[in-house]
Backbone of each chain as ProteinMPNN parsed JSONL, in Angstrom:
{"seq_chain_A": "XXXXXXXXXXXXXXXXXXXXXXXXXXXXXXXXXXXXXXXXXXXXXXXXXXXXXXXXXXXXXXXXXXXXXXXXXXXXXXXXXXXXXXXXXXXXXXXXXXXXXXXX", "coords_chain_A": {"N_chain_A": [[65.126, 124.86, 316.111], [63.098, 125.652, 313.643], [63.172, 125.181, 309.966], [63.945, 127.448, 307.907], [61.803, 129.242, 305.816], [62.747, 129.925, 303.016], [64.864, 128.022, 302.468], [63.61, 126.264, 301.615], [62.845, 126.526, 299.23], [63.105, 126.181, 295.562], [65.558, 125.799, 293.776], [65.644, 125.965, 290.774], [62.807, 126.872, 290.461], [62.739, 129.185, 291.374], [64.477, 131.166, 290.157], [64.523, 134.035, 288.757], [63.881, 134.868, 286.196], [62.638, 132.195, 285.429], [60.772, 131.651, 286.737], [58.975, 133.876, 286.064], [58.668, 133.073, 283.506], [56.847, 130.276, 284.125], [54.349, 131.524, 285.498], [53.665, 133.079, 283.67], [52.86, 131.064, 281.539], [51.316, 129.601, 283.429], [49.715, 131.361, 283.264], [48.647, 131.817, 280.632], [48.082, 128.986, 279.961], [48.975, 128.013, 277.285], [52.176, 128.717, 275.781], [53.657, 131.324, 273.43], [56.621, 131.375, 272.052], [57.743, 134.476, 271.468], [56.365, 135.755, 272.211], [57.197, 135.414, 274.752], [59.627, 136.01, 275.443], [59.201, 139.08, 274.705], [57.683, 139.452, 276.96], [59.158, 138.632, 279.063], [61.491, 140.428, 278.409], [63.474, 139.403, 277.522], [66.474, 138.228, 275.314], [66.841, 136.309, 272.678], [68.321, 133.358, 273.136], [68.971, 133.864, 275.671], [66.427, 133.189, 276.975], [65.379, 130.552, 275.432], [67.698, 129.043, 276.908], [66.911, 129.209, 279.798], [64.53, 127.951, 279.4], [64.96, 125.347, 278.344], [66.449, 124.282, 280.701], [63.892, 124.379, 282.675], [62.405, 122.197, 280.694], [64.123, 119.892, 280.711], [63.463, 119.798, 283.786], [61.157, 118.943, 283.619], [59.117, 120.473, 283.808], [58.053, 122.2, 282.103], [56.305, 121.603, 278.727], [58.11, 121.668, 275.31], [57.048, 122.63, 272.384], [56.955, 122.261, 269.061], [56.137, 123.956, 265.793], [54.403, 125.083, 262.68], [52.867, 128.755, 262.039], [50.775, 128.968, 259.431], [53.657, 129.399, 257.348], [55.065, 130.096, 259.122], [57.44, 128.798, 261.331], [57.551, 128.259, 264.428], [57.455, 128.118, 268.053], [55.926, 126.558, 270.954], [54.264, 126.579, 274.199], [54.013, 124.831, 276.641], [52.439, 124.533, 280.147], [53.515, 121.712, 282.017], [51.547, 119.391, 284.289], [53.406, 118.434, 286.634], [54.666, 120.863, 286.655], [52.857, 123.178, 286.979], [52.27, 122.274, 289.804], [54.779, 123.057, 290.749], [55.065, 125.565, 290.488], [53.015, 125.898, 292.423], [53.652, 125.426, 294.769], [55.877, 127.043, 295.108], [55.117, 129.334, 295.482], [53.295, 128.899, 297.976], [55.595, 128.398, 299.696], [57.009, 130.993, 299.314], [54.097, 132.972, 300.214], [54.663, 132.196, 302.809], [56.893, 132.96, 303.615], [56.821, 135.957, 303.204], [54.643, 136.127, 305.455], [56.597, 135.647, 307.547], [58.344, 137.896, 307.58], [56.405, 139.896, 307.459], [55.301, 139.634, 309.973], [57.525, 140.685, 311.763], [57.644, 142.915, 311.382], [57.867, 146.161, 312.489]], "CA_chain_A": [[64.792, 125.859, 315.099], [62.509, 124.92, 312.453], [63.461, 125.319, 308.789], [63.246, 128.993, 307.386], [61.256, 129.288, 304.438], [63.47, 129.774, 301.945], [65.265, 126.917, 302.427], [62.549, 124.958, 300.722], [62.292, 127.384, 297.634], [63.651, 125.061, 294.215], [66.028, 127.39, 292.759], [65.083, 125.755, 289.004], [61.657, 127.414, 290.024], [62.952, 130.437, 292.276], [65.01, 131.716, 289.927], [63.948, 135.373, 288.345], [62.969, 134.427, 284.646], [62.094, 130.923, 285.415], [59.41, 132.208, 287.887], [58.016, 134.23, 285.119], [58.001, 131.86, 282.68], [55.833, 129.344, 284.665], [53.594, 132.175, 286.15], [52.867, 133.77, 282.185], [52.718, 129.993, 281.009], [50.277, 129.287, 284.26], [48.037, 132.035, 283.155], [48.24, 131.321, 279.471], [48.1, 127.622, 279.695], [50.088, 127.543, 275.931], [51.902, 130.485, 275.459], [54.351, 131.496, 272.468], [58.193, 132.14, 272.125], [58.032, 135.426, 270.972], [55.619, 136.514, 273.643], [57.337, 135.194, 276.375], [60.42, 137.063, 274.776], [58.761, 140.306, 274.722], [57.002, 140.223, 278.352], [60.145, 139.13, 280.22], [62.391, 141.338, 277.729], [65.115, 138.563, 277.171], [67.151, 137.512, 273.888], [66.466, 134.32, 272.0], [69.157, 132.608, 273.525], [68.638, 133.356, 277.504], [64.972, 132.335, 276.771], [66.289, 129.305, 275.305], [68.519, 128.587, 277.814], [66.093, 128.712, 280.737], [63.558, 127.111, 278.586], [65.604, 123.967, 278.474], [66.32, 124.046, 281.979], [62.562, 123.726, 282.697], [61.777, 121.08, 280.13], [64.82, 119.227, 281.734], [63.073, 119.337, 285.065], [59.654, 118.127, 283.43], [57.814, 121.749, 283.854], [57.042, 122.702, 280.78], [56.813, 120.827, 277.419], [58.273, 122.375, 274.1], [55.954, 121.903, 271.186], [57.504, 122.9, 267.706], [55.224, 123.036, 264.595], [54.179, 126.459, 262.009], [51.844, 129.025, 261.569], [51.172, 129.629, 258.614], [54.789, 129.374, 256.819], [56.397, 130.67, 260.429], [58.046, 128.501, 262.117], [56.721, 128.918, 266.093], [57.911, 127.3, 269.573], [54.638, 127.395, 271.86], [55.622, 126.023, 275.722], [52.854, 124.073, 277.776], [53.341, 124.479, 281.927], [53.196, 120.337, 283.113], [51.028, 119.516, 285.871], [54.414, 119.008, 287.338], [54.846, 122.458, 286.686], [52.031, 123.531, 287.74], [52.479, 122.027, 290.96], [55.73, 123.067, 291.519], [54.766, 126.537, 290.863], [52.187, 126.333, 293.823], [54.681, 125.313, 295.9], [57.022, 128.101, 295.317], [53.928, 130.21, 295.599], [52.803, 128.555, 299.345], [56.71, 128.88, 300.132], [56.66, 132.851, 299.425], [53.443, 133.376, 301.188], [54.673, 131.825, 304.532], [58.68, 133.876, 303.756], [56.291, 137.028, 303.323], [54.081, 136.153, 306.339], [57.184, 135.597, 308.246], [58.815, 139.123, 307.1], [55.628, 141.013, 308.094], [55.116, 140.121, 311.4], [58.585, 141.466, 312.057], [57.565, 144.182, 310.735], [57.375, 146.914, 313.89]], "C_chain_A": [[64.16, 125.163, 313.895], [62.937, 125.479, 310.935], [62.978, 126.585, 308.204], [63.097, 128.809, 306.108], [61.967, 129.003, 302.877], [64.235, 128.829, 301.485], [64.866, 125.306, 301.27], [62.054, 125.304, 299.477], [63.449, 126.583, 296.668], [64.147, 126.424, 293.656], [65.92, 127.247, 291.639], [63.502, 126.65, 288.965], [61.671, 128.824, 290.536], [63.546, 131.086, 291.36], [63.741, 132.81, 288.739], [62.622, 134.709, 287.165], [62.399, 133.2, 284.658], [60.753, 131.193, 286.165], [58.341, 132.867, 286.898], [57.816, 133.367, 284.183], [56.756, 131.029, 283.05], [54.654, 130.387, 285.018], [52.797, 133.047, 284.7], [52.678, 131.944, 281.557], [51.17, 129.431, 282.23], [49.134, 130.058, 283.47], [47.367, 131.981, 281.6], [47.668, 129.991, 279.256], [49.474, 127.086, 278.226], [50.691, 128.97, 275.96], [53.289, 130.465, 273.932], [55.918, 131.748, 272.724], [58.586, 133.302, 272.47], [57.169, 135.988, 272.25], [56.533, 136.357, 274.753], [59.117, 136.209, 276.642], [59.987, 138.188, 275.234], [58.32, 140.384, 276.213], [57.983, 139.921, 279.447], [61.497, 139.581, 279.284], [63.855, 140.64, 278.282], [65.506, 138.713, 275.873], [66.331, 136.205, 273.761], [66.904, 133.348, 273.121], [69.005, 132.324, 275.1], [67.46, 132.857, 277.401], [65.012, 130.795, 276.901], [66.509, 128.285, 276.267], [67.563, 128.315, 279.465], [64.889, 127.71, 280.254], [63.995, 125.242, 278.365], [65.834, 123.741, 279.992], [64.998, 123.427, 282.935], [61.947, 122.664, 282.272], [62.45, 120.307, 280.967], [64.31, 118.395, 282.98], [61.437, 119.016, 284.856], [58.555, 119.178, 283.658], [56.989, 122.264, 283.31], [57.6, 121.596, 279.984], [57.013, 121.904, 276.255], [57.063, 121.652, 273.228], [56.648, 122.83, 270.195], [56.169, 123.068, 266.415], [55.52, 124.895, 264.041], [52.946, 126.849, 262.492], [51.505, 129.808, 260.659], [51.95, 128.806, 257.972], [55.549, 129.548, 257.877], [56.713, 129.734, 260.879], [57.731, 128.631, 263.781], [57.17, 127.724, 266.819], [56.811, 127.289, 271.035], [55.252, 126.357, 273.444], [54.094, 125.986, 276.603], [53.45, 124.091, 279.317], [52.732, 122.999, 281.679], [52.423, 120.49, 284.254], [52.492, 119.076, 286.904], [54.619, 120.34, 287.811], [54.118, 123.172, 287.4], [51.771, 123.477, 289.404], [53.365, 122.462, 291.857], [55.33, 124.771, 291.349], [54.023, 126.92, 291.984], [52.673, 126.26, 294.704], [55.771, 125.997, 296.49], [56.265, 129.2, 295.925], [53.107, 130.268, 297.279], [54.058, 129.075, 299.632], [56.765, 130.562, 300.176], [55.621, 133.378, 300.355], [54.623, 133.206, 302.438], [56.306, 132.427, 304.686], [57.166, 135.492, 304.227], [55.78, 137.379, 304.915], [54.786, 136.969, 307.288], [58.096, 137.183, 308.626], [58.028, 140.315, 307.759], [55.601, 141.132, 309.348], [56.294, 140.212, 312.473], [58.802, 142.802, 311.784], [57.103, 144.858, 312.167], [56.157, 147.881, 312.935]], "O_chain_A": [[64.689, 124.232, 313.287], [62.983, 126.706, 311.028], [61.78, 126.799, 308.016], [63.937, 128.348, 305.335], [61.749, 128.179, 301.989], [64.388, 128.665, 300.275], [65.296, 124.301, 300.703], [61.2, 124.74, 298.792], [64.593, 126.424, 297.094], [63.641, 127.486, 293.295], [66.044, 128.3, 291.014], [63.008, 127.047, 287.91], [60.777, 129.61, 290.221], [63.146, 132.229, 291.58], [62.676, 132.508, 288.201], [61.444, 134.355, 287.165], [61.529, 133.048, 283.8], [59.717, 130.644, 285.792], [57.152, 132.547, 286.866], [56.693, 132.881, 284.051], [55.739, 131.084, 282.358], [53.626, 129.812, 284.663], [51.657, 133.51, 284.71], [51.816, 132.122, 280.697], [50.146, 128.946, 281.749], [48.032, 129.628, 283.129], [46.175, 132.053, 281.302], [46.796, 129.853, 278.398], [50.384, 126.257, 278.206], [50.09, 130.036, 276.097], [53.707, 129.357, 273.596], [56.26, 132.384, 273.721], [59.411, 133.537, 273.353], [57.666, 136.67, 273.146], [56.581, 137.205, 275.644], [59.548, 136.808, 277.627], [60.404, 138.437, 276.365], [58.6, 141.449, 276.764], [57.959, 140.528, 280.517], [62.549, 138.991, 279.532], [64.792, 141.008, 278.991], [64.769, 139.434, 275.201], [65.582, 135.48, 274.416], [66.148, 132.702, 273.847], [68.935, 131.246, 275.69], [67.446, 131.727, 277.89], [64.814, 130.046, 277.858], [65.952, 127.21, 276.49], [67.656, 127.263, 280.097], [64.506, 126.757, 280.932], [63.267, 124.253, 278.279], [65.202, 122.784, 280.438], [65.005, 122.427, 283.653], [61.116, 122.07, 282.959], [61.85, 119.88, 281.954], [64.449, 117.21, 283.282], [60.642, 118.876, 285.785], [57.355, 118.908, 283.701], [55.849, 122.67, 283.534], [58.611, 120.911, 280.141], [56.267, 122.88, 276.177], [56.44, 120.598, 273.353], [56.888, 124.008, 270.465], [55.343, 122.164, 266.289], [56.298, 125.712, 264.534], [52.112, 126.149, 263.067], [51.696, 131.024, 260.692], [51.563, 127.653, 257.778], [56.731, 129.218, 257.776], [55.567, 129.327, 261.068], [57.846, 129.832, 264.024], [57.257, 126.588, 266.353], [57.021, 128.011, 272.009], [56.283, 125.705, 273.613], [53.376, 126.892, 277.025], [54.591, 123.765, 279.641], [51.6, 122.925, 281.201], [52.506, 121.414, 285.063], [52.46, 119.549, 288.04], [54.714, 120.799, 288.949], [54.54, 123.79, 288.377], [51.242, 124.351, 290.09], [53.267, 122.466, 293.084], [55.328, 125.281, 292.469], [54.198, 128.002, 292.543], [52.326, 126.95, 295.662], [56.381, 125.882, 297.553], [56.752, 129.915, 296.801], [52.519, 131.248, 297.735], [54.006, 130.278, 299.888], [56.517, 131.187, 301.207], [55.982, 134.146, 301.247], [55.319, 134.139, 302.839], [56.88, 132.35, 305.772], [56.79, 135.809, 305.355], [56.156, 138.354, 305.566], [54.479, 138.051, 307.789], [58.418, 137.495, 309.772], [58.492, 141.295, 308.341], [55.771, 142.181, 309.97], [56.186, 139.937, 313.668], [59.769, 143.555, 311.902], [56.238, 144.358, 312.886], [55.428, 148.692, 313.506]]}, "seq_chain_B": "XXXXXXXXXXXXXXXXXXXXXXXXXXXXXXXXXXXXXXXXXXXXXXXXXXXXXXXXXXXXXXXXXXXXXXXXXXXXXXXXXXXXXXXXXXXXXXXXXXXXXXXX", "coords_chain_B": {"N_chain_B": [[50.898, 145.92, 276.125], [51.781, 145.668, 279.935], [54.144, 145.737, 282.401], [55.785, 142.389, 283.138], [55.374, 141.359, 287.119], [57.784, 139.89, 287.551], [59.98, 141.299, 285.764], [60.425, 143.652, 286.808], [61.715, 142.41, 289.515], [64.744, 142.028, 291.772], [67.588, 140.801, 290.772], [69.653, 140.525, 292.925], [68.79, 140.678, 295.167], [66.271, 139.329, 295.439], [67.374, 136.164, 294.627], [67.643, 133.145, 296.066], [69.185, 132.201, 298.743], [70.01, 134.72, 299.157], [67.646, 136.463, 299.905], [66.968, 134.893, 301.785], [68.688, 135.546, 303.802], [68.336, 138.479, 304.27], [65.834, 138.122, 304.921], [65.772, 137.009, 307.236], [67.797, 138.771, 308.714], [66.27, 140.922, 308.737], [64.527, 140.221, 310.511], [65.654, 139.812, 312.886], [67.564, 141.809, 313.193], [70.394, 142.145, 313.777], [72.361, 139.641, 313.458], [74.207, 136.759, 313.677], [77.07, 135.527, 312.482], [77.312, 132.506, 312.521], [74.578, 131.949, 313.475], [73.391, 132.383, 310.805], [74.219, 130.5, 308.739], [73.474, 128.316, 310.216], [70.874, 128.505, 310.109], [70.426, 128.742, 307.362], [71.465, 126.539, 306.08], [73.883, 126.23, 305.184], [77.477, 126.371, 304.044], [80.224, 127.631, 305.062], [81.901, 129.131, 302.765], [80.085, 129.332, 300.974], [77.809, 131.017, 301.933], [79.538, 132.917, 302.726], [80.119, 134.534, 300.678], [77.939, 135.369, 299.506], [77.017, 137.022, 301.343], [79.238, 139.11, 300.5], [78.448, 139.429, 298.506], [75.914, 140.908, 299.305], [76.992, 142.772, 300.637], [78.387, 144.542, 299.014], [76.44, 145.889, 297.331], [75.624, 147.214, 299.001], [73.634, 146.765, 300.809], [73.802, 144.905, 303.198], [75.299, 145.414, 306.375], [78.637, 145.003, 307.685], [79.681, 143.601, 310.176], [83.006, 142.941, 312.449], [84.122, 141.459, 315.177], [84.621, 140.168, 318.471], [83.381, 137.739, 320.479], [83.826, 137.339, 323.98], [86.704, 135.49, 323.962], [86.4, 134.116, 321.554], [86.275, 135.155, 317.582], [84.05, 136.691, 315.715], [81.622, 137.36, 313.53], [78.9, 139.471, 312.915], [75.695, 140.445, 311.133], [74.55, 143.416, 309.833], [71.532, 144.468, 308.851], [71.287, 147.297, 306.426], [69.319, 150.568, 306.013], [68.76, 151.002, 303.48], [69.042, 148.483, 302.772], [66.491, 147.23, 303.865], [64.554, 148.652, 302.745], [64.799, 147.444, 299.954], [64.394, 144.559, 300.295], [61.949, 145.12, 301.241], [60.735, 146.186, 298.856], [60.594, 143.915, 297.134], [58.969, 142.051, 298.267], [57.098, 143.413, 298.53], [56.622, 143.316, 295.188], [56.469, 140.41, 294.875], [54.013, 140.115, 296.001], [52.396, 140.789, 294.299], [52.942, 139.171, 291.931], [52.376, 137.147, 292.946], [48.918, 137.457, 293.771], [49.058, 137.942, 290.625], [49.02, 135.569, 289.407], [47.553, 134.269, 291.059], [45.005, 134.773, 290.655], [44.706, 133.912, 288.02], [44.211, 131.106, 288.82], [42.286, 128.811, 288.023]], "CA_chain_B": [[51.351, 145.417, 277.488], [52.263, 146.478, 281.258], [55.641, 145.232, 282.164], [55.365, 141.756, 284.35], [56.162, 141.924, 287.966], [59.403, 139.543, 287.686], [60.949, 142.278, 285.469], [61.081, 144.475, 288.099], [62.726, 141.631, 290.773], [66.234, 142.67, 291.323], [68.377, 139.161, 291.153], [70.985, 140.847, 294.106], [67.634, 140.499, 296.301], [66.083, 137.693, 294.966], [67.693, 135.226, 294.562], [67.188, 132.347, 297.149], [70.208, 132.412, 299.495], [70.613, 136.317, 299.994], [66.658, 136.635, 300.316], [66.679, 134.611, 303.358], [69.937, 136.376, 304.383], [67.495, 139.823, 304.011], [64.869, 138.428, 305.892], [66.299, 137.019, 309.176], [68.516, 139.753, 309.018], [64.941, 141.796, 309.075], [63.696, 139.665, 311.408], [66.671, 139.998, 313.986], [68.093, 143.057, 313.084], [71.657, 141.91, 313.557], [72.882, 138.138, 313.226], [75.87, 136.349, 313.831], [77.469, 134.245, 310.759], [77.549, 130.875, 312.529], [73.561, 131.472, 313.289], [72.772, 132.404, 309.493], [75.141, 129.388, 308.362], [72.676, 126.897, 309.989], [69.55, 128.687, 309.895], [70.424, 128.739, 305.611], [71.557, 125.598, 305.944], [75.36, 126.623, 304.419], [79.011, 126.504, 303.858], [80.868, 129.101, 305.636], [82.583, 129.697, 302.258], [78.885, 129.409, 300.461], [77.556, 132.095, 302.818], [80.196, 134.621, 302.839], [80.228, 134.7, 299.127], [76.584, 135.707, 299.083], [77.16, 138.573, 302.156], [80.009, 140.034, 299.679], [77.265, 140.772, 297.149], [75.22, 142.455, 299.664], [77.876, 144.385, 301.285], [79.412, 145.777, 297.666], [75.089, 146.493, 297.058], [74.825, 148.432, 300.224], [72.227, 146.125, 301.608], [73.908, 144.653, 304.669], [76.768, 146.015, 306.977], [79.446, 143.477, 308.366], [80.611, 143.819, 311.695], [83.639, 141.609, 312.837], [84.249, 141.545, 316.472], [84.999, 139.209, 319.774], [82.842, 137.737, 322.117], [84.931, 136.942, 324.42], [87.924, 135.238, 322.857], [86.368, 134.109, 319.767], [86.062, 136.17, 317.055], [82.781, 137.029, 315.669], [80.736, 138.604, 312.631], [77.531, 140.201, 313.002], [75.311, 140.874, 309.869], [73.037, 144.088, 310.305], [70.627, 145.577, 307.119], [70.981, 148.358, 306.133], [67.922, 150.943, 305.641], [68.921, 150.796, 301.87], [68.584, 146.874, 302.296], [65.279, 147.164, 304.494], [63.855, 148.695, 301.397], [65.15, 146.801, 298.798], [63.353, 144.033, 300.694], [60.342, 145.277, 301.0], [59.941, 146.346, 297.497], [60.991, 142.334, 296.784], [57.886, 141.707, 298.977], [55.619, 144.378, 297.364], [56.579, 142.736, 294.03], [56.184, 139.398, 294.626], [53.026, 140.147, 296.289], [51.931, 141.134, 292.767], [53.007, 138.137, 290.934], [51.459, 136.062, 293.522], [47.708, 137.957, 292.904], [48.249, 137.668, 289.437], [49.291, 134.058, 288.864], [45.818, 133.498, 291.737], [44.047, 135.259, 289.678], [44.627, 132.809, 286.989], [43.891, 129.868, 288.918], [40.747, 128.576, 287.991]], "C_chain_B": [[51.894, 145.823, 278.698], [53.362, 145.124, 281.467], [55.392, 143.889, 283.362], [55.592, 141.787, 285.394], [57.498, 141.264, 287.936], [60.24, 140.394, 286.949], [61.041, 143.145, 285.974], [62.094, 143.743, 289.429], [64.007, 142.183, 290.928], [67.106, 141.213, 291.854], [69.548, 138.993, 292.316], [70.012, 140.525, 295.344], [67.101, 139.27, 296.517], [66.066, 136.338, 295.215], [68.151, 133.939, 295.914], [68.103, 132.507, 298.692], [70.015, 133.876, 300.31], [68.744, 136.803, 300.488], [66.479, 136.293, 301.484], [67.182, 135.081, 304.404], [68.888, 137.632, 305.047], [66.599, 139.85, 305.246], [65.47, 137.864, 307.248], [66.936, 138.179, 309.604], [67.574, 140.951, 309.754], [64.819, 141.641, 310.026], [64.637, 139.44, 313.133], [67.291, 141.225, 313.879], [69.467, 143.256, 312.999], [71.558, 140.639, 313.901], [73.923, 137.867, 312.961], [76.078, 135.366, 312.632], [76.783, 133.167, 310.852], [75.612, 130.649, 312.525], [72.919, 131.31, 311.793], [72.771, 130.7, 308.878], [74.01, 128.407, 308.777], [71.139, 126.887, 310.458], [69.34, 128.452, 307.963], [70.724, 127.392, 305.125], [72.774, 125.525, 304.649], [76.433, 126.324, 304.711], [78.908, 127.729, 304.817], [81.488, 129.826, 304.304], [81.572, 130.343, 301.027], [78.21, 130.894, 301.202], [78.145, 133.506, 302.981], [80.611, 135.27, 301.788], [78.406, 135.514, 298.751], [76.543, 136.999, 300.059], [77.976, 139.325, 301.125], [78.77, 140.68, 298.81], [76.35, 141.58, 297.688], [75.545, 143.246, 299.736], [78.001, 144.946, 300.373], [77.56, 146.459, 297.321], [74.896, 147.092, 297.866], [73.62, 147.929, 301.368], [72.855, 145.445, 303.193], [75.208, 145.399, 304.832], [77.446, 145.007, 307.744], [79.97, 143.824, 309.124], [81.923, 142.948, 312.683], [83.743, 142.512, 314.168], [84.799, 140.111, 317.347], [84.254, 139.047, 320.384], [83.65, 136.928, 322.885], [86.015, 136.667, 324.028], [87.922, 135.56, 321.445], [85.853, 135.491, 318.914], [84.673, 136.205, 316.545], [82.217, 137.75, 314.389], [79.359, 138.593, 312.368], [77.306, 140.953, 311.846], [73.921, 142.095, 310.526], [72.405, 144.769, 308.539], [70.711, 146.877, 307.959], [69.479, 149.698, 306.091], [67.884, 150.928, 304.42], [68.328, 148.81, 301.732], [67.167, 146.32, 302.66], [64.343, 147.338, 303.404], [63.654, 147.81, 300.54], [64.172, 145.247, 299.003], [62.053, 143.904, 300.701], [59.456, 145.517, 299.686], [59.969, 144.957, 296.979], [59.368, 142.05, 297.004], [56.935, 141.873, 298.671], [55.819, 143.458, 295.945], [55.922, 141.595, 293.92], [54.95, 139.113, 295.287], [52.269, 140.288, 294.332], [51.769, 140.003, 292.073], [52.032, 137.284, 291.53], [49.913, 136.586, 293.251], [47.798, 137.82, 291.571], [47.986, 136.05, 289.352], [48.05, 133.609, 289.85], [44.959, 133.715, 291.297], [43.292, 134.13, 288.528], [44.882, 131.602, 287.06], [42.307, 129.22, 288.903], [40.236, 127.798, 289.478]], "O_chain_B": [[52.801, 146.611, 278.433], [53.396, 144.012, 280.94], [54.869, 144.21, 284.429], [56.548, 142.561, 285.362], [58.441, 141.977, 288.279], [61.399, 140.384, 287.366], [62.028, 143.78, 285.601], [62.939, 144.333, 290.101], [64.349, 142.93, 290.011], [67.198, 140.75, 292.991], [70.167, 137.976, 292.628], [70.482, 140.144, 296.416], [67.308, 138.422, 297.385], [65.243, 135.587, 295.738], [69.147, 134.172, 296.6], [67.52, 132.955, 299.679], [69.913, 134.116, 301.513], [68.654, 137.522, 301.483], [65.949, 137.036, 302.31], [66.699, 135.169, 305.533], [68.707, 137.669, 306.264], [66.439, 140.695, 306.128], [65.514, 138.573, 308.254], [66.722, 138.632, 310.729], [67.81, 141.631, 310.752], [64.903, 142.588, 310.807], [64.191, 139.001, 314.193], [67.546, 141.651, 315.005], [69.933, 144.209, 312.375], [70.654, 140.364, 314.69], [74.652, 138.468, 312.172], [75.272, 134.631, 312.062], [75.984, 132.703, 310.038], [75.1, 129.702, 311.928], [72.135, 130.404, 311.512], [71.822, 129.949, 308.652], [73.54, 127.684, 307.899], [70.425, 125.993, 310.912], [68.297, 128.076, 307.428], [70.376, 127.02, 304.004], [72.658, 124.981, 303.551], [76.53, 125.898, 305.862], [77.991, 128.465, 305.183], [81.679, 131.034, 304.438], [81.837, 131.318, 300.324], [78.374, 131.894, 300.502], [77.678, 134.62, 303.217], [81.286, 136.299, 301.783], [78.045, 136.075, 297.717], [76.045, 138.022, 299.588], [77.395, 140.347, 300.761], [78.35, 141.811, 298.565], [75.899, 142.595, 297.157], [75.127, 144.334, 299.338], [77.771, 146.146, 300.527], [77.544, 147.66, 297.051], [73.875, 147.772, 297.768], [73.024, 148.465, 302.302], [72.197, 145.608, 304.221], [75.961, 145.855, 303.971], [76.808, 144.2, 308.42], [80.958, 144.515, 308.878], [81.529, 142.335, 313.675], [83.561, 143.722, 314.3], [85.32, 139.155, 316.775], [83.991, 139.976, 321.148], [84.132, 135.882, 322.45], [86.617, 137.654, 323.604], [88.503, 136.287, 320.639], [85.279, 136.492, 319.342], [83.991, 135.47, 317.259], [82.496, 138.948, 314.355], [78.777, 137.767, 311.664], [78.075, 141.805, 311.4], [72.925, 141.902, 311.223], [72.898, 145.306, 307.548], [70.484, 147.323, 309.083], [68.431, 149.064, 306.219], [66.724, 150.814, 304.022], [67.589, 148.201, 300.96], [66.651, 145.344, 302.115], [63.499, 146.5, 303.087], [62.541, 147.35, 300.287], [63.409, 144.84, 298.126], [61.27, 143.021, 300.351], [58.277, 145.286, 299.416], [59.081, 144.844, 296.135], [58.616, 141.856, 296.05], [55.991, 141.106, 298.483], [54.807, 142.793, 295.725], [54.974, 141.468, 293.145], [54.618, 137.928, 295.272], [51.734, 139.478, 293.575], [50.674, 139.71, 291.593], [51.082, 136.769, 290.941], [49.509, 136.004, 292.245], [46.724, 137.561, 291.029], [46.893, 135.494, 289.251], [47.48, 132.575, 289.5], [43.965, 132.994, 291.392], [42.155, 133.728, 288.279], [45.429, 130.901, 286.209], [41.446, 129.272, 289.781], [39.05, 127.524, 289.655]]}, "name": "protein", "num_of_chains": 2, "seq": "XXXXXXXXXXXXXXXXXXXXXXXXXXXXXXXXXXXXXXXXXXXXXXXXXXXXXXXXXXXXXXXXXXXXXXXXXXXXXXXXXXXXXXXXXXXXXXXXXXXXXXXXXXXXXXXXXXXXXXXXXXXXXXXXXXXXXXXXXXXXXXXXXXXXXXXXXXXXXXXXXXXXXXXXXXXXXXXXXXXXXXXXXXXXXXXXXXXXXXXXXXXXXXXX"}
């Protein structure tokens, strides 16, 4: 039996909000705190909290600085990141594939 | 803004383990523990901790039995879990078009 798909999905990149993160950070390239807040309708804190998880694993980088007088947290995907997103992204295809053509 | 597709995911579906659960289950229609166990590449105590959250969600049905002596439990989906699946599928079809979208 060869290895079913899922098997090979990174749950630091499988998981819900972490998936979006990288996938609104993919298409932004830089993207903001407060945005990333608002489009996967977290708190500060779970943000945060996956947000460190990611740097952790070298996915994204934090960048601190202002704009303005504000204060701002903007969040670069890594070509790590980047990579490992394609990989979660090949993995899904070939689960999906596998799903359909069980499909009667 | 339109809402992204990971805030629709549902993390009882999801999430790596019970997804694969979902789809062999699909993809066989009923399945015995011990095959899940080392098609998932699991615990027995890992494994039957992740069926509880389907069963109490409605998504699979647990069948204990005998073949022959030994005893036996057979995992079948539900049509509630067949769905729930497929909308997983439909979703993450989505994310995947966007995030290709925005690969240069």
């Amino acid at each position: 039996m060869t290895a079913h798909p899922v098997n090979g999905l990174d749950d630091v990149v499988h998981q819900r909000v972490r998936l979006g993160i990288l996938a609104i950070a993919h298409e932004a390239r830089r993207v903001e705190f407060g945005f990333l807040r608002t489009a996967l309708e977290l708190t500060a804190g779970n943000l945060g909290q996956h947000l460190s998880v990611l740097e952790r694993a070298g996915l994204v980088h934090i960048e601190k600085g202002y704009e303005g007088k504000r204060p701002r947290t903007w969040v670069n995907l890594t070509p790590t990141g980047d990579k490992a997103l394609q990989e979660e992204i090949a993995r899904l295809k070939r689960l999906i594939r596998q799903v359909e053509q069980a499909t009667p």
